[in-house]
C-alpha positions as CSV (number, residue, x, y, z in Angstrom):
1,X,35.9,53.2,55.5
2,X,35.5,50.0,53.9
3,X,36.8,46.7,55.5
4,X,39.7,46.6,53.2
5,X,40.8,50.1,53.4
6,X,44.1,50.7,54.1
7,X,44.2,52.5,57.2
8,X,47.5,54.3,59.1
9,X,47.2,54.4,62.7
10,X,50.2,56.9,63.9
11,X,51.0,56.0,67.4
12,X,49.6,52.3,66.9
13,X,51.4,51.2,70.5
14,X,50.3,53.7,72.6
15,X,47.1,54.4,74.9
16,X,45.0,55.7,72.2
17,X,46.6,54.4,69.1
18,X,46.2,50.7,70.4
19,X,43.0,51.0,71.5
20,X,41.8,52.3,68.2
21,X,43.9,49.4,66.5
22,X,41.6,47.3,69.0
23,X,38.7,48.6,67.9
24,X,39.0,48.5,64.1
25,X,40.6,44.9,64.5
26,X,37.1,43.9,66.3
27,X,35.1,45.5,63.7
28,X,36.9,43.5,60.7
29,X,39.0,46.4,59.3
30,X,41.8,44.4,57.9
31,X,44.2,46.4,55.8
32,X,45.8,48.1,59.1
33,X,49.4,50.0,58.4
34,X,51.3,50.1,61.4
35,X,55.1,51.1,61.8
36,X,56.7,51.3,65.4
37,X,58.9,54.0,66.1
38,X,62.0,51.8,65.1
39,X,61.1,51.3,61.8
40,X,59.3,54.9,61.0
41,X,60.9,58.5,62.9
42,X,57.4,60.3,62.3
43,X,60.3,62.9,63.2
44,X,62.1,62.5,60.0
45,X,60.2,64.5,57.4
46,X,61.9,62.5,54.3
47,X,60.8,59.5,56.5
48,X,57.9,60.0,57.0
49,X,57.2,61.7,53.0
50,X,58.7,58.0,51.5
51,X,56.2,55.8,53.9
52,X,53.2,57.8,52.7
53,X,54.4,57.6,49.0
54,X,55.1,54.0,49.1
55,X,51.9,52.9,51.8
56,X,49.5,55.3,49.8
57,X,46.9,54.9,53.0
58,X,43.3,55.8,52.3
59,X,42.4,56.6,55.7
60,X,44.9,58.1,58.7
61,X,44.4,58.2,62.7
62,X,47.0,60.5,64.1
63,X,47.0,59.8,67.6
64,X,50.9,59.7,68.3
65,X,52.6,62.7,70.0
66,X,55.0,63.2,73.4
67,X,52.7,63.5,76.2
68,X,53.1,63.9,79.7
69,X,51.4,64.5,83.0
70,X,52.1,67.8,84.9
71,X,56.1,67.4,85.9
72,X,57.2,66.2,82.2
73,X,55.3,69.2,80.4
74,X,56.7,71.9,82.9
75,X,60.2,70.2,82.6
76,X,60.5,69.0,79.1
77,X,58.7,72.5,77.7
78,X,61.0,72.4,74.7
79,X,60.7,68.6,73.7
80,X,56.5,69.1,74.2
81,X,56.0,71.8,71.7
82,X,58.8,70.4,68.7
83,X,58.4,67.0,69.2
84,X,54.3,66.9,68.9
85,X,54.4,70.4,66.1
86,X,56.8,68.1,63.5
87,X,55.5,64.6,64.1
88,X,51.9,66.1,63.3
89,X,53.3,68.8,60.1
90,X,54.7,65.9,58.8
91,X,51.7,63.7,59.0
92,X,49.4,65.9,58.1
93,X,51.1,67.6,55.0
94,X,51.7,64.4,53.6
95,X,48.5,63.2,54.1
96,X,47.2,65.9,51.4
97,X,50.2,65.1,49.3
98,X,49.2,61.6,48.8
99,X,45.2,62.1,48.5
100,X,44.4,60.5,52.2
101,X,40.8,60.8,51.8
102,X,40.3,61.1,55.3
103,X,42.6,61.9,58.5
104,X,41.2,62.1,62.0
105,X,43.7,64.2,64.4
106,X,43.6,63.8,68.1
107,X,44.2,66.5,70.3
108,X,43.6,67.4,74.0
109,X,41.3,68.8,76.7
110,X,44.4,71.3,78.0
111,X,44.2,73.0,74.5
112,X,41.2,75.2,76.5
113,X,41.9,78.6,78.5
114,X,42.6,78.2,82.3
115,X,40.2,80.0,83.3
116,X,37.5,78.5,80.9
117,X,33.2,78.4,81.7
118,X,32.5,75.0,82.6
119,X,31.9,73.0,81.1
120,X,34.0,73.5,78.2
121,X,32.4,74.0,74.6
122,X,34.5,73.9,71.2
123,X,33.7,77.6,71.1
124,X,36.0,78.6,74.0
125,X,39.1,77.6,72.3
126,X,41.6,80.8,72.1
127,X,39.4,83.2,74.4
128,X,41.7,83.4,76.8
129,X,45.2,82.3,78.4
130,X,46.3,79.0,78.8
131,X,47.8,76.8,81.6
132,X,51.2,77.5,82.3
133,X,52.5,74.1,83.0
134,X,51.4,72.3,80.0
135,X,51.5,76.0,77.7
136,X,54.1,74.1,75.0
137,X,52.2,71.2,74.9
138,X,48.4,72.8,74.6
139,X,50.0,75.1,71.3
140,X,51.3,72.5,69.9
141,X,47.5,70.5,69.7
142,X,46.0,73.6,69.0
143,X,48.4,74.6,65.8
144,X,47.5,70.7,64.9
145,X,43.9,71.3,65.0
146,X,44.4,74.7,62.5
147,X,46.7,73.0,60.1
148,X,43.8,70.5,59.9
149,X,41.1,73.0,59.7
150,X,43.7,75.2,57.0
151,X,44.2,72.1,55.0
152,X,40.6,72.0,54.4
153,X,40.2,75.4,53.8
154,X,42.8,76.0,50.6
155,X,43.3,72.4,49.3
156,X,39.2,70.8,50.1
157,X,40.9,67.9,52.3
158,X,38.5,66.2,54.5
159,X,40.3,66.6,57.7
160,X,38.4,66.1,61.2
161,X,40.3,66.9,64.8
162,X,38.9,65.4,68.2
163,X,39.6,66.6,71.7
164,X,39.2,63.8,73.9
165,X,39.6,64.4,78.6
166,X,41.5,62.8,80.3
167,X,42.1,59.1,79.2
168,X,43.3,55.8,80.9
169,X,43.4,52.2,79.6
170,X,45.0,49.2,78.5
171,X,48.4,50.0,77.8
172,X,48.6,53.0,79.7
173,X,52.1,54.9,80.3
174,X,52.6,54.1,84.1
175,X,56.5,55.6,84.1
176,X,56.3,57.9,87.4
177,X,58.9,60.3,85.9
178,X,56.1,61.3,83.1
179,X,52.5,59.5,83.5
180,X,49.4,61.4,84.1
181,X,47.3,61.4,87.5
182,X,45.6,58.1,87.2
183,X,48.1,55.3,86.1
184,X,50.3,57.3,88.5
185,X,47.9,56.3,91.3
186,X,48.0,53.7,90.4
187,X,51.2,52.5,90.2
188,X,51.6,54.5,93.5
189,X,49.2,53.4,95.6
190,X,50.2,49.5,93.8
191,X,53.7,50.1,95.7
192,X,52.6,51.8,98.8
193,X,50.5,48.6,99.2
194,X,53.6,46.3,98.9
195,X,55.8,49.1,100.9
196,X,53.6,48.7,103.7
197,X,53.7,44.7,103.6
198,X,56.9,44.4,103.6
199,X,57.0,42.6,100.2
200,X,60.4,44.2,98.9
201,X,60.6,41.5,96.3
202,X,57.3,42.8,94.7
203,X,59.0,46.3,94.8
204,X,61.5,45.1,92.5
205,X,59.8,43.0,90.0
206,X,57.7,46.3,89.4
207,X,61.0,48.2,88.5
208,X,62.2,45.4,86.7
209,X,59.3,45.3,84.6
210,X,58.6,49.0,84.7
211,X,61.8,50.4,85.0
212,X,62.4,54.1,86.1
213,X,65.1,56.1,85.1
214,X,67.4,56.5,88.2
215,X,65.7,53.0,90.0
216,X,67.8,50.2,90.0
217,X,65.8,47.4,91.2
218,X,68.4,45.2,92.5
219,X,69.4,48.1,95.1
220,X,69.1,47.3,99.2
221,X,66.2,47.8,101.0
222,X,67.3,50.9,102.1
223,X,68.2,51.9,99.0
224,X,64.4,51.2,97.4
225,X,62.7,52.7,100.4
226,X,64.5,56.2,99.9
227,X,63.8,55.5,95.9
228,X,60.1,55.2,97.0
229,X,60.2,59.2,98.7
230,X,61.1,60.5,95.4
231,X,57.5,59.3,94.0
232,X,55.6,60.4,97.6
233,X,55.7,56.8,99.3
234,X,57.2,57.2,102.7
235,X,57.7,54.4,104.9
236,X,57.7,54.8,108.9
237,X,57.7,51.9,111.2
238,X,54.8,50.0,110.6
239,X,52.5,52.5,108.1
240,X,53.0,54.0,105.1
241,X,52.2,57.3,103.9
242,X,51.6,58.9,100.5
243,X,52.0,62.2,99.4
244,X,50.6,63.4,96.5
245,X,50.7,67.3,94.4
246,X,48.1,69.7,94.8
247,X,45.5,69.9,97.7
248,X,43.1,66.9,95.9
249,X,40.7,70.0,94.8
250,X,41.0,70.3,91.3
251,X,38.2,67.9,88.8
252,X,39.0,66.1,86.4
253,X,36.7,63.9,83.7
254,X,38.0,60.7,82.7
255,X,37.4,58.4,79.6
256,X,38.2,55.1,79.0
257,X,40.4,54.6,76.0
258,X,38.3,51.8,74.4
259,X,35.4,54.5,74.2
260,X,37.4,57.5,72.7
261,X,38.1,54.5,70.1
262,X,34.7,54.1,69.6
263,X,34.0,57.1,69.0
264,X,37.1,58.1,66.8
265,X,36.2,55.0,64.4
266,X,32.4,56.5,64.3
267,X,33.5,60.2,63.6
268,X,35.3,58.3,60.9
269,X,32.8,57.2,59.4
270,X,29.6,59.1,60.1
271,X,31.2,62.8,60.1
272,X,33.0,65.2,57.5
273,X,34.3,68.0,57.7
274,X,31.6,70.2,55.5
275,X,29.1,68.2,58.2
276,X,30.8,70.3,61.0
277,X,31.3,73.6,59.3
278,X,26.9,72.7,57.8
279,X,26.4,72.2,61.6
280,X,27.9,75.1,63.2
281,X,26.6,77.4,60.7
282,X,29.9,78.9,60.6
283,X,30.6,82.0,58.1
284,X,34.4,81.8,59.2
285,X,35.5,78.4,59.9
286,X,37.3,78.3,63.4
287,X,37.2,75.7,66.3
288,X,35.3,72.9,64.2
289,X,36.8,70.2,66.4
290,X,34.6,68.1,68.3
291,X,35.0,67.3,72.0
292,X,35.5,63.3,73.3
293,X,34.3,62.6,77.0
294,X,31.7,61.5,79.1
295,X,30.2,65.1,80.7
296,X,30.8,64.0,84.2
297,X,33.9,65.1,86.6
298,X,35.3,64.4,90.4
299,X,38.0,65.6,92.5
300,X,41.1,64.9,92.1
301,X,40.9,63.3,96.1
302,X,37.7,61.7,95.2
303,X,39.7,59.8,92.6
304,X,42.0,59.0,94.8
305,X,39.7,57.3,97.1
306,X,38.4,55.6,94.3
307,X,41.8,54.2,93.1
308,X,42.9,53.4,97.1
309,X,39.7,51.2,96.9
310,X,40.4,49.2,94.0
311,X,44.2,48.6,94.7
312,X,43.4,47.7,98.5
313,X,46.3,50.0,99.7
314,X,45.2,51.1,103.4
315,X,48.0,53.5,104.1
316,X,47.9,57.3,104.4
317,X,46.9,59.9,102.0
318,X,48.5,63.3,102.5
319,X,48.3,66.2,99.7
320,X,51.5,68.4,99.3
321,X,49.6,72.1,99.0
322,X,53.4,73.6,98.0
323,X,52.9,71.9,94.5
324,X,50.7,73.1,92.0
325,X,47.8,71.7,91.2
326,X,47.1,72.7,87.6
327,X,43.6,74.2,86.4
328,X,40.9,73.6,88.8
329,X,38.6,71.9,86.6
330,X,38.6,70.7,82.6
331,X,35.2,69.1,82.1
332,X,34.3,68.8,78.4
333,X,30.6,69.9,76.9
334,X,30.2,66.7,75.1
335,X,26.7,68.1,73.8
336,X,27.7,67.7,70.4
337,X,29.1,64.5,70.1
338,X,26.0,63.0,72.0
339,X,23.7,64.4,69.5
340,X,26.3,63.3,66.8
341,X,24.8,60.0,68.3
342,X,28.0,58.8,70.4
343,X,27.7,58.4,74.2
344,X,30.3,57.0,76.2
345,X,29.7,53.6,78.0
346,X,32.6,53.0,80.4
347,X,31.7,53.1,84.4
348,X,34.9,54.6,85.9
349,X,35.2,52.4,89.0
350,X,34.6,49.4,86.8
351,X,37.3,50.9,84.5
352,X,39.9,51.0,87.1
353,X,39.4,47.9,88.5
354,X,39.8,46.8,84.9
355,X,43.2,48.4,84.3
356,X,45.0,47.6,87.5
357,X,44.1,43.8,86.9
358,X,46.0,44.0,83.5
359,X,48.8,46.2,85.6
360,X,49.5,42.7,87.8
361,X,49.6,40.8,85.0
C-alpha cells in the first residue's frame, strides 16, 4: 500500500476496525474510506455494489461482522450465521468486481473443531465438529475464509484471511447482554466494585452511558440491585458476590487489538496470497489463512483474578458449574506468523489496566 491509497476499512467503529484505522492513521496512510452503518447497510447488496463502484478502493479490510460472546451466539443463532454470510458475500464479491487489488478478511479463533490438538494450526480447520454454541457464527467465518480462498482460485484475486484469539481493546463492546469474557469482567467486576460501596449513583451513570436493554438507570435502588442479579452481581448486607458461567476451567489466549492491527497492516503489505499457497507447498489450496495471537493461554479463573486486581473490586467470586463453559481451550499455533516476522508485543495485565482506565473515562 502506498500512503495515498485509498483504503476501505469495513467495520471502521468497532474493536478491530478502529484499531486498524488507528494504526494506518499513525503510519501516514491518508486516503482512508470509511462509512458508518447509517450511511452504508453492508447488508444491502445494491448498497454496498454502488459504494464500491463509486469509491473504487484499492485496498479493503473487512473486519465488520455481528459478533457476540457465548449467550448472544447460542441465542441469536439465526442473526449470527445471515448477518456475518451477506455483509462478507457482498464485500468480497464486489471487491473482485471493482479490481480491489488487495482485501484482507478477518475471521475467528472458534472457526477450529472443539475438540482440536493444541495448540491450534491452520491445518486443523474442518477435521472435526465444531462448538455448539457459537456453530452459526464459526460457519459463517469459515465460508468467508473459502469465498476468499475461491476468489483466488477462479478469478487470480489476491485475497488474504486472518484468524486472530480472543481480542480486547479500546473501544471494546462492553454491552452485558452480548460482550465477550473480558470487557464483561470488566464491566462486572467495575459494578460489583461500586455495588459493594454503596455508590448507587455510579451504578447509574454506567447505564446511562452504557445502556442495557431492559436497565433503566433512573430506577430505585431496589430496582438496580435486582437489575444487578441478572448479570451475576448479588448484593447481601455488607458483601457482594459475583457469579460467573462455567467452572473458571476453560483457557483462553488474548490479544490486544492494537497488535492484531499491526499485524493485519503488515500481512498487507508483506504477504500475498501465492506467498501462502509458495509456503505451504500446497497441491490443493485449503486452509491458507494465517493465525493472529500471542501463543500463550490462562484460565478463564486466572483471568479473573487478573481483572479483580486491576479494577480493585474485593468481593466474591463464585462460578455457576450449571452453565456451560464453551470449549476448554482455543490457543492459536502462531508459528507461522512469527516466522512471517510478526510477534505480538502487548503484556496482558498492562493491557487491562490500559482498557479499564479508558472504560472510567
Amino acid at each position: 500500500m502506498e500512503l495515498n491509497s485509498k483504503i476501505f476499512v469495513a467495520g471502521h467503529n468497532g474493536l478491530v476496525g478502529s484499531a486498524i484505522v488507528r494504526e494506518l492513521k499513525a503510519l501516514g496512510y491518508n486516503n482512508l474510506i470509511l462509512r458508518s452503518r447509517k450511511e452504508l447497510d453492508l447488508l444491502d447488496q445494491k448498497a454496498v455494489e454502488a459504494f464500491f463502484e463509486k469509491e473504487k478502493p484499492e485496498f479493503v479490510f473487512l473486519a465488520a461482522a455481528k459478533v457476540g460472546g457465548i449467550m448472544a451466539n447460542n441465542t441469536y443463532r439465526a442473526e449470527f450465521i445471515y448477518q456475518n454470510i451477506q455483509i462478507q458475500n457482498n464485500i468480497i464479491h464486489f471487491s473482485w468486481k471493482s479490481d480491489v487489488k488487495k482485501l484482507l478478511f478477518l475471521g475467528s479463533s472458534c472457526i477450529y473443531p472443539k475438540n482440536c490438538p493444541q495448540p491450534m494450526k491452520e491445518e486443523h480447520l474442518l477435521t472435526d465438529v465444531l462448538e455448539y454454541t457459537n456453530e452459526p457464527y464459526a460457519i459463517a467465518k469459515i465460508a468467508g475464509m473459502k469465498m476468499t480462498e475461491s476468489y483466488n482460485l477462479q478469478y487470480r484475486t489476491n485475497f488474504i484471511s486472518v484468524m486472530p484469539t480472543n481480542l480486547y481493546g479500546p473501544n471494546d463492546n462492553y454491552n452485558l447482554m452480548g460482550s465477550h469474557v473480558l470487557p464483561a469482567l470488566i464491566r462486572k467486576m467495575h459494578l460489583a466494585k461500586m455495588l459493594k460501596s454503596n455508590d448507587l449513583e455510579g451504578v447509574r451513570n454506567d447505564f446511562r452511558k452504557r445502556p442495557v436493554e431492559g436497565v433503566n438507570p433512573e430506577g430505585s435502588e431496589k430496582y438496580l440491585i435486582d437489575k444487578m442479579e441478572i448479570f451475576g452481581i448479588f448484593k447481601a448486607g455488607n458483601n457482594v458476590e459475583l457469579q460467573l458461567w462455567g467452572t473458571g476451567s476453560p483457557r483462553r489466549e488474548f490479544l490486544h487489538s492494537s497488535d492484531l492491527a499491526r499485524a493485519c497492516v503488515y500481512l498487507m503489505n508483506e504477504v500475498d496470497f501465492n506467498d501462502i499457497v509458495e509456503e505451504r507447498g500446497l497441491k490443493e489450496v485449503r486452509n491458507s489463512h494465517i493465525n493472529i495471537g500471542v501463543g500463550e493461554d490462562l484460565a478463564i479463573s486466572e483471568l479473573a483474578e487478573m481483572v479483580k486486581s486491576v479494577t480493585g473490586f474485593d468481593g466474591n467470586i463464585a462460578w455457576d458449574d450449571s452453565k456451560p463453559d464453551g470449549t476448554f481451550q482455543k490457543l492459536l499455533d502462531v508459528s507461522r506468523l512469527n516466522n512471517l516476522g510478526f510477534k505480538a508485543s502487548f503484556d496482558l495485565e498492562e493491557g487491562i489496566n490500559e482498557v479499564y482506565e479508558e472504560y472510567k473515562l
